[in-house]
N, C-alpha and C positions, 0 to 999 in steps of 0.2 A: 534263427535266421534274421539276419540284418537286411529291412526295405530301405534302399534308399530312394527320391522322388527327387528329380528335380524337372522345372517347366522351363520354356520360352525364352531359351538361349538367344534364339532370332539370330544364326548365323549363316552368314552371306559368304559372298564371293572373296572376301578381306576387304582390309582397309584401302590399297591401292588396288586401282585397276588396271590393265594390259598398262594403256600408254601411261600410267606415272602418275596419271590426274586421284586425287582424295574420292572414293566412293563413298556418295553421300545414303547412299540406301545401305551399309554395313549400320549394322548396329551391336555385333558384338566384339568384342576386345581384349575380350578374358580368356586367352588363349592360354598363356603360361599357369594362371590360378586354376584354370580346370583342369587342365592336366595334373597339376601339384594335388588336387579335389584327387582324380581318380588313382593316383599313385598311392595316396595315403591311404584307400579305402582298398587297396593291394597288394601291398608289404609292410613289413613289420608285423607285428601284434595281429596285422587284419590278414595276413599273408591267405591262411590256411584256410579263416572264417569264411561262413557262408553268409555272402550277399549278394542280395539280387538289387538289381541297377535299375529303374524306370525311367524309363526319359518319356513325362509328360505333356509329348503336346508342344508344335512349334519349334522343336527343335533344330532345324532346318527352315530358313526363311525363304523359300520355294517360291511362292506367288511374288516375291520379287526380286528374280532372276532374271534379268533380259538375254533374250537369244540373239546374239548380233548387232546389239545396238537397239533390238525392238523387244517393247512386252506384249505379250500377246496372249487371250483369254483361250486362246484355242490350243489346250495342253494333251498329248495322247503324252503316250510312254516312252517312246524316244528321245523328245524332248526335256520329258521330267528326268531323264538318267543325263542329260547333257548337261541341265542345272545341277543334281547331285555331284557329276562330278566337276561342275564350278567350284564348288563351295568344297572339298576334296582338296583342290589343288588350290584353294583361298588361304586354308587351314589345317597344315600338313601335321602339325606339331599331334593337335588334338584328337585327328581320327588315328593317330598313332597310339596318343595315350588310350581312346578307348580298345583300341587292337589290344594292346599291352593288357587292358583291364579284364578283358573275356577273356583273356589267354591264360590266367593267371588261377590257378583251383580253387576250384565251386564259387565261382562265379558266373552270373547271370546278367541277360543285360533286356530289357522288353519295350521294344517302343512300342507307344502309345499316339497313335497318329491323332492330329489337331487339324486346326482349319489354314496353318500356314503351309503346313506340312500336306496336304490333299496327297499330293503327288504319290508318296509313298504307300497309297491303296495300290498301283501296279504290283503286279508280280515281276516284270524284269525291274523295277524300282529295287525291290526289296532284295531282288538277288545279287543287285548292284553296288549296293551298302554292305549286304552280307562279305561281298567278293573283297571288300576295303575294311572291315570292322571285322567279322570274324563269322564261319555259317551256323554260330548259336544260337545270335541275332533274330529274337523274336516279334512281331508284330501285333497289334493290337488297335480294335476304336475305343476298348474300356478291358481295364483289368481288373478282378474281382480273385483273390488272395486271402484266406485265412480271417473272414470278416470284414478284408479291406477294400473298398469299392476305391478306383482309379480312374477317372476320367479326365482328359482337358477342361471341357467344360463349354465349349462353343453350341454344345447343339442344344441350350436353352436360350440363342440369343438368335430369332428369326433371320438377320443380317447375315450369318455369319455358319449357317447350317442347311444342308439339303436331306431329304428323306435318307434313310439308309439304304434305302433299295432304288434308290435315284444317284448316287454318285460319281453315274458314269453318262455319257450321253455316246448315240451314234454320229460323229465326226464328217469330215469331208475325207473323200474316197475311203469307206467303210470302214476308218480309224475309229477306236473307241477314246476318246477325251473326258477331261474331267467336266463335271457340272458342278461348273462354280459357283457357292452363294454370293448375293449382293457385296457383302464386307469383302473378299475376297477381289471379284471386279475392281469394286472402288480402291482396294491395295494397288490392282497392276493399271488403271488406267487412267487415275486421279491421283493417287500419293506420288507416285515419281516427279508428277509436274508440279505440283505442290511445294515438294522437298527442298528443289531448286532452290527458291527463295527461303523457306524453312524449314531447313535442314529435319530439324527435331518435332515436326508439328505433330505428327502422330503418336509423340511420346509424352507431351505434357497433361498433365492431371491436375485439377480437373477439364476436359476437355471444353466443359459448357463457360468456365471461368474464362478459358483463352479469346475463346469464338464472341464473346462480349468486347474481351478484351481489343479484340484487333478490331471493333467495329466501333470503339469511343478511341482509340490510339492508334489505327494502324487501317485508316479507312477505306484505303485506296487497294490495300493487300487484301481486305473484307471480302471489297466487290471481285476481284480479281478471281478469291477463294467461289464466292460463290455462283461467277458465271461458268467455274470450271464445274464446281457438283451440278449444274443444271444442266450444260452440254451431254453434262453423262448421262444422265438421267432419262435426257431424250434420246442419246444413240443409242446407248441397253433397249430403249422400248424396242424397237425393231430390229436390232443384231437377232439372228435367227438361232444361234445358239447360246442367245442369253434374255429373250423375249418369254419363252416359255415363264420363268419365272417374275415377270413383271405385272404386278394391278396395284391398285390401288394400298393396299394394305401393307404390302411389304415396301411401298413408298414411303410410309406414314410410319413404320418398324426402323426404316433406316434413319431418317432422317432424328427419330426419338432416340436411338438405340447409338447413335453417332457422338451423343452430347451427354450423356447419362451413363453414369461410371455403373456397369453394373456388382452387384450384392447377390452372393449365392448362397447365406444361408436356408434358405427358405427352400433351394433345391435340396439340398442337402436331407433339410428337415426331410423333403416329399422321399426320397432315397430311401432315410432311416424305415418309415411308415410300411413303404412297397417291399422292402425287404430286413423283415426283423433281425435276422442273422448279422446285419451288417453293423459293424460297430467303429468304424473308420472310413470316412470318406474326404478323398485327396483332389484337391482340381488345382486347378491353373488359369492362362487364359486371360484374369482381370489385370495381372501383374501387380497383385498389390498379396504380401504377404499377410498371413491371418488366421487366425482362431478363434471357435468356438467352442465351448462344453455343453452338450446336451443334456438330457434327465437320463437315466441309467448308465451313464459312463460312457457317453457315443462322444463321437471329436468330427468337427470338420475341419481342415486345415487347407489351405490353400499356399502355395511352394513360392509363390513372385514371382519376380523374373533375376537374369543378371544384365538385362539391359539398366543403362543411364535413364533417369528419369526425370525429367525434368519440371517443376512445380508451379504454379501461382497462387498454389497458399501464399499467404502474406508470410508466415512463418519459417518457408523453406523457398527462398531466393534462388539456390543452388541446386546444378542438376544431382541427384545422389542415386549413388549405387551399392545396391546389397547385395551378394553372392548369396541367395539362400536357397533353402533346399529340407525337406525334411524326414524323419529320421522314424522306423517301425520298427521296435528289437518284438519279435516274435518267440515266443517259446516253441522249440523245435521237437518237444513231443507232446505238450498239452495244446501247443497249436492257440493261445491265450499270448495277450500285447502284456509284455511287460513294461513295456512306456513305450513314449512317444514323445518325439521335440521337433521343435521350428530352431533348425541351426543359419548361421552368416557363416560362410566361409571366409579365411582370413589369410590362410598360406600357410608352409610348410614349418614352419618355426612357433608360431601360433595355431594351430588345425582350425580351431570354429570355435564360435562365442555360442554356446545355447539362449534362443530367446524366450521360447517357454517349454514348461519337463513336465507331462503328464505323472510322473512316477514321483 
């Protein structure tokens, strides 16, 4: 069995909106290469083969979706299949190709729900993708496979995670709604107004470089940035369905955790520790692709994203984009990895460069 993994599409409603106008909160674009991705992992040579699909996490840019012209933290289920099918009819090409890809024998496909993606904890959510993608269509907050632990990876980042048995809150007129973490708010009620002036602020790396950065070149946009995170800051304290989660501490998590690129091998490691069996674990989430090799042959790997990414290394001027994604061949009766790679997809003529071969 062939795992493939990939994270953090982050796709939106398309590049245009209703009236014509450039949507500046799309962030994905790789419509035709993912398709071309799942076609090749469907016919030919792969026709027959057994692969199972994960979509790790984010795959769906949900928290920002506007409903009407407004973003609003107050999400039940209705509304979250009203965005699903924005992005549906954003990106027709794509939910086709994956229709196409579950349609196609012994093929699997398992989402793995992230912190952009919330929404898809509904059950009509999930019946509503199934109704569009295909009803094989499985769901997930972590996958655990033949050794292989799966997760996005959010819920080691206090911003960006609520309890598991907290995900839901009771609503107005007895709707159940999502309980959204900080990082999530701060998506729908600070990034959009942000964006306006720049576009890409949420994508540059390092974020602690930029936020320096506009504050010796760009001083006026600083202050502008920062009486918007402090307005927030004081209207979540008493919003009644987003107070519950506010003191001090998760003040001092966001405000650290906003500027500070995080590193998960050290989750990883705690993974390996808690459960010996496990000898592969996949995340997402940082949008920085990556590897490490462990003592006994354990791997962490982390999938990127295929969003634009834009840099203030001094060394990368240029926003760059990697299609990447990576790769589990499993032995289908000793149930044993016979390798493992971090691939870049490249298109149909080219398929994928391997960046690193466990084997």
């Amino acid at each position: 069995m062939l795992l493939l993994v990939v994270s953090d599409l982050h796709i939106g409603k398309g590049k245009f909106l209703k009236n014509g106008q450039l949507n500046i909160l799309e962030d994905f674009f790789e419509d035709e290469r993912l398709a071309e991705f799942l076609e090749y992992y469907s016919t030919g040579t792969n026709y027959w083969a057994n692969i199972h699909l994960v979509l790790n996490g984010d795959i769906l840019n949900l928290i920002q979706i506007d409903f009407e012209g407004v973003f609003s933290h107050i999400i039940d289920e209705k509304l979250s299949i009203e965005a699903i099918n924005s992005i549906v009819n954003g990106h027709p090409s794509v939910f086709q190709a994956f229709k196409k890809f579950l349609g196609s024998p012994n093929k699997k496909i398992t989402y793995v729900i992230g912190n952009h993606d919330a929404h898809m904890g509904f059950s009509g959510a999930q019946d509503f993708l199934k109704g569009k993608i295909g009803q094989d269509l499985r769901f997930c907050h972590e996958l655990q496979l033949e050794g292989v632990h799966i997760e996005h990876g959010h819920r080691f980042e206090v911003i960006n995670t609520v309890p598991a048995h907290k995900r839901f809150l009771d609503g107005p007129h007895g709707k159940k709604i999502l309980n959204l973490p900080w990082g999530s708010l701060f998506c729908i009620s600070v990034l959009p107004q942000l964006k306006k002036e720049r576009p890409l602020i949420d994508k540059v790396r390092p974020m602690s470089s930029y936020i320096k950065w506009t504050f010796l070149h760009d001083f006026p946009f600083f202050i502008r940035m920062g009486l918007t995170i402090l307005k927030y800051f004081f209207r979540t304290s008493f919003d009644t369905y987003t107070r519950h989660n506010r003191n001090f501490k998760t003040t001092i998590g966001v405000l650290k955790q906003i500027s500070i690129y995080p590193n998960y091998d050290r989750k990883a490691r705690a993974i390996f520790k808690k459960n010996p069996g496990i000898h592969t674990v996949i995340m997402g989430h940082t949008h920085v692709q990556e590897w490490r090799r462990f003592p006994s042959g354990k791997y962490y790997f982390n999938t990127g994203t295929w969003n634009p990414i834009p840099s203030m290394d001094a060394g990368m001027h240029e926003s760059t984009t990697a299609l990447t994604y990576c790769t589990i061949d499993i032995h289908s009766k000793t149930k044993t990895v016979r390798g493992a790679s971090l691939n870049t997809w490249q298109g149909k003529w080219r398929p994928f460069r391997e960046e690193m071969v466990t084997h």
